[in-house]
C-alpha positions, 0 to 999 in steps of 0.5 A: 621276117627271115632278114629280121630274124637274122638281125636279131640273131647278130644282135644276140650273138654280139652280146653273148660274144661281149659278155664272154669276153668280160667274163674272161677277163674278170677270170684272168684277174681273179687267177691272178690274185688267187694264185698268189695265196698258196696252200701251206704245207707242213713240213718235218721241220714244222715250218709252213709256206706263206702267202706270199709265196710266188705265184709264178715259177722263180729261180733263185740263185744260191751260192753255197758249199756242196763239195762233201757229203757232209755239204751235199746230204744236208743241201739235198735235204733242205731243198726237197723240203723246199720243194714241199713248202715253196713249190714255185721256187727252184734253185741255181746252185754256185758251189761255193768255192774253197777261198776263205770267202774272197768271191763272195767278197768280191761278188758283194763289191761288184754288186752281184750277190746271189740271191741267198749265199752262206755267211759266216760272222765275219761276212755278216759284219763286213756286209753290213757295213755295205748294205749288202746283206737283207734283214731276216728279223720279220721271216724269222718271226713269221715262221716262228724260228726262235720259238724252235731253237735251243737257248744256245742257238737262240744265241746264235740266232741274233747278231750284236745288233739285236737284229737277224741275218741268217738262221744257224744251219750248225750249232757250237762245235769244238775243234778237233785234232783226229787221229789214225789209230792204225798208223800209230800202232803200226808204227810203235808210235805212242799216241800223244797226251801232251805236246812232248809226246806230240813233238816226238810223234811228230818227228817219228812219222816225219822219219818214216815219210808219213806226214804227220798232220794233213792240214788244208793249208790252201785255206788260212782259218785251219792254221788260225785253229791251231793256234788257238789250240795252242793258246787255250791250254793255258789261256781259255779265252784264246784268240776271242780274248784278243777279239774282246780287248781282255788279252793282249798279243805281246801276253806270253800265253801268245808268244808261248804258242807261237813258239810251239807251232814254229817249233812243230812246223820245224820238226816237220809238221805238214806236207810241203804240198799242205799249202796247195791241199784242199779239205777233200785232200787232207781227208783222203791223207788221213783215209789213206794212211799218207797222213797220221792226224788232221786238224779240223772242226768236230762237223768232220765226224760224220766223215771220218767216222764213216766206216767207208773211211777210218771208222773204228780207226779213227779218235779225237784228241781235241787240243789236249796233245798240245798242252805241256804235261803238267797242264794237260789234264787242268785244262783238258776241257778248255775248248778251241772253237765255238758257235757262231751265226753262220748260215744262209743270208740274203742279199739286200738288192736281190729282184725277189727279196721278199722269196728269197727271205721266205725261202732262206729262214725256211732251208736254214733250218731244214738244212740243220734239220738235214744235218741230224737226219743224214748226218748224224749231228751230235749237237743239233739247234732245235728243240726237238731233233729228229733221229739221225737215219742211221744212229751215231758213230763211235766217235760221236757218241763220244763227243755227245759223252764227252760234250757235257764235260766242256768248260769253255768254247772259244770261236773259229776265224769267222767267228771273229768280229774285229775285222782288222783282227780277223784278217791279220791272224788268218794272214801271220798265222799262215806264216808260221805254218812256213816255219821262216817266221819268227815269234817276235815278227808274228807279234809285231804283225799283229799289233801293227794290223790292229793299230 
């Protein structure tokens, strides 16, 4: 009895043991399948994560500026909304490197693209030649991006093709020439409205051992820039006329600016050291009372106005102190710079496309949304702008004012389509920055590159 007891016994534990085990088993498969499915959150920049969210951890490599506050603030505020929103998925930052964009050129030619990468749009031409760079075009409309975006940014949005490669993290902004107001009083120097008065404050600083202009020139576009200054106090098209075909090179408003910039460079413009100068270095001039101008983009604001910096001391000009005196105020709102579809792309071979498509529309726009939050961005992309955490300063508010009277915007270097164009301005545009260049070489130049 005992022994048929026992039988029984195993028989019943056998079973148990191999239903357990199928039961295991289905559990297992229904983890699985149920972990992809994560719960949406919300976030202040509205979006929401998908379903398709990974299930598991995952690194993505990003490749992106994080040098200034004016990187790192808005970076760091994207990437906590990201934690929110794609909780699975964390970041192995490359910090982008100061170099007009030739690593990730050359990351793209040896097939080793970071996950998601910062682009301008002369790297979204160039990428999509090598079918290097992924379509956004379904994530945009499956987070409802466009629908959140000003018409202006909508613009900026979708590339001449009709298609999307990276969401704009920025919005249209106007080149700048910033002043340190102390060194022109202190100094009994008269703050220029026009280019003689420029050319004379020029070389009363250049007297005093003050570099007058504190210029990156380590990277090409600020010299691209200032050209474009030159040009757009009589030409409004600037360097985007050359761009469309409706200017030529060899017009005289060209000729005429390239003989401005030589004769600054000559009187003493910049640094001998300004081609080995960073961004950072050219703020810390300006900051410090080594320099008495910079030349950059507006986004430089929220740094230069900062009261741990120039603060109150600080002005913009825009382009006007390069327009002769009888143009001055006819073309005072003839704006260089512009916007353009600059923000995170990803690239087409990446091992998680379809997270790291998710994961860029979603930290594009938190990114700009951090802008406004930490940086006080004057000219946000979205529809409805958070408030910036600590309000405006003097020199935003003035811009904000001053904004709606703009009558034209051109572009910056990158915003350049014509590849060949782009490349050759950014080239014989930092020649003139030597002063050894002259005029009728600078046009050859240019029209030899484009033929």
């Amino acid at each position: 009895m005992v022994q048929r007891y026992s039988k029984l016994m195993c028989i019943v534990l056998t079973l148990l043991l191999v239903l357990s085990l199928a039961a295991c088993g289905n559990s297992a498969n229904t983890a699985t399948t149920d972990a992809s499915s994560v719960p949406a959150v919300s976030s202040s920049s509205g979006t929401t994560a998908s379903s398709g969210s990974a299930s598991q951890p995952v690194t993505i490599k990003i490749y992106t500026q994080y040098s200034s506050d004016d990187e790192k603030q808005p970076y760091d505020y994207a990437a906590a909304a990201m934690k929110k929103l794609m909780p699975n998925v964390s970041l192995d930052l490359e910090v982008e490197a100061q170099d007009d964009n030739q690593k990730i050129k050359t990351y793209a030619a040896a097939g080793n693209l970071p996950d998601i990468f910062a682009v301008t749009s002369d790297l979204v031409t160039l990428f999509k030649k090598s079918n290097n760079i992924l379509q956004l075009d379904s994530y945009v409309k499956q987070y409802g991006i466009a629908d959140k975006l000003t018409e202006t940014s909508q613009s900026l949005l979708f590339d001449q093709d009709g298609h999307v490669y990276a969401v704009p993290n920025v919005g249209q902004w106007a080149a700048n020439l910033f002043i340190n107001k102390d060194l022109f009083t202190q100094n009994n120097i008269k703050v220029p409205t026009n280019y003689n008065e420029l050319l004379a404050a020029v070389k009363a600083f250049k007297a005093k051992n003050i570099i007058p202009l504190a210029i990156f020139a380590k990277e090409k576009w600020p010299a691209v820039q200032m050209f474009d200054m030159l040009v757009t106090r009589t030409q409004p098209l600037g360097v985007v006329g050359l761009d469309t075909g409706k200017t030529q090179i060899s017009d005289y408003v060209y000729k005429n600016a390239a003989t401005k910039f030589i004769e600054l460079v000559k009187a003493g413009l910049i640094s001998k050291d300004a081609f080995n100068t960073s961004a950072d270095q050219a703020l810390q001039q300006l900051y410090t009372g080594k320099a008495a101008m910079f030349i950059g983009g507006s986004w430089a604001m929220s740094d230069i106005g900062d009261p741990k910096n120039l603060g109150e001391k600080a002005d913009i000009l825009y382009s006007v102190p390069f327009a002769d005196a009888a143009d001055a105020d006819a073309t005072k709102w003839n704006m260089s710079g512009g916007g353009f579809n600059q923000g995170f792309a990803v690239s087409a071979v990446s091992k998680n496309k379809d997270i790291a498509g998710q994961f860029a529309v979603q930290f594009g726009y938190a990114f700009a949304e951090g802008r406004v939050v930490k940086r006080a961005d004057p000219n946000p992309i979205m529809k409805n702008p958070p408030p910036p955490e600590a309000g405006y300063n003097t020199m935003q508010k003035k811009y904000i004012a001053d904004s709606a009277s703009f009558t034209s915007m051109t572009a910056f270097p990158w915003g350049i389509t014509n590849a060949k164009l782009g490349t050759a301005l950014q080239d014989d545009c930092q020649k003139l920055l030597t002063g050894d260049y002259t005029v009728d070489q600078f046009v050859q130049d240019i029209s030899n590159s484009l033929k």
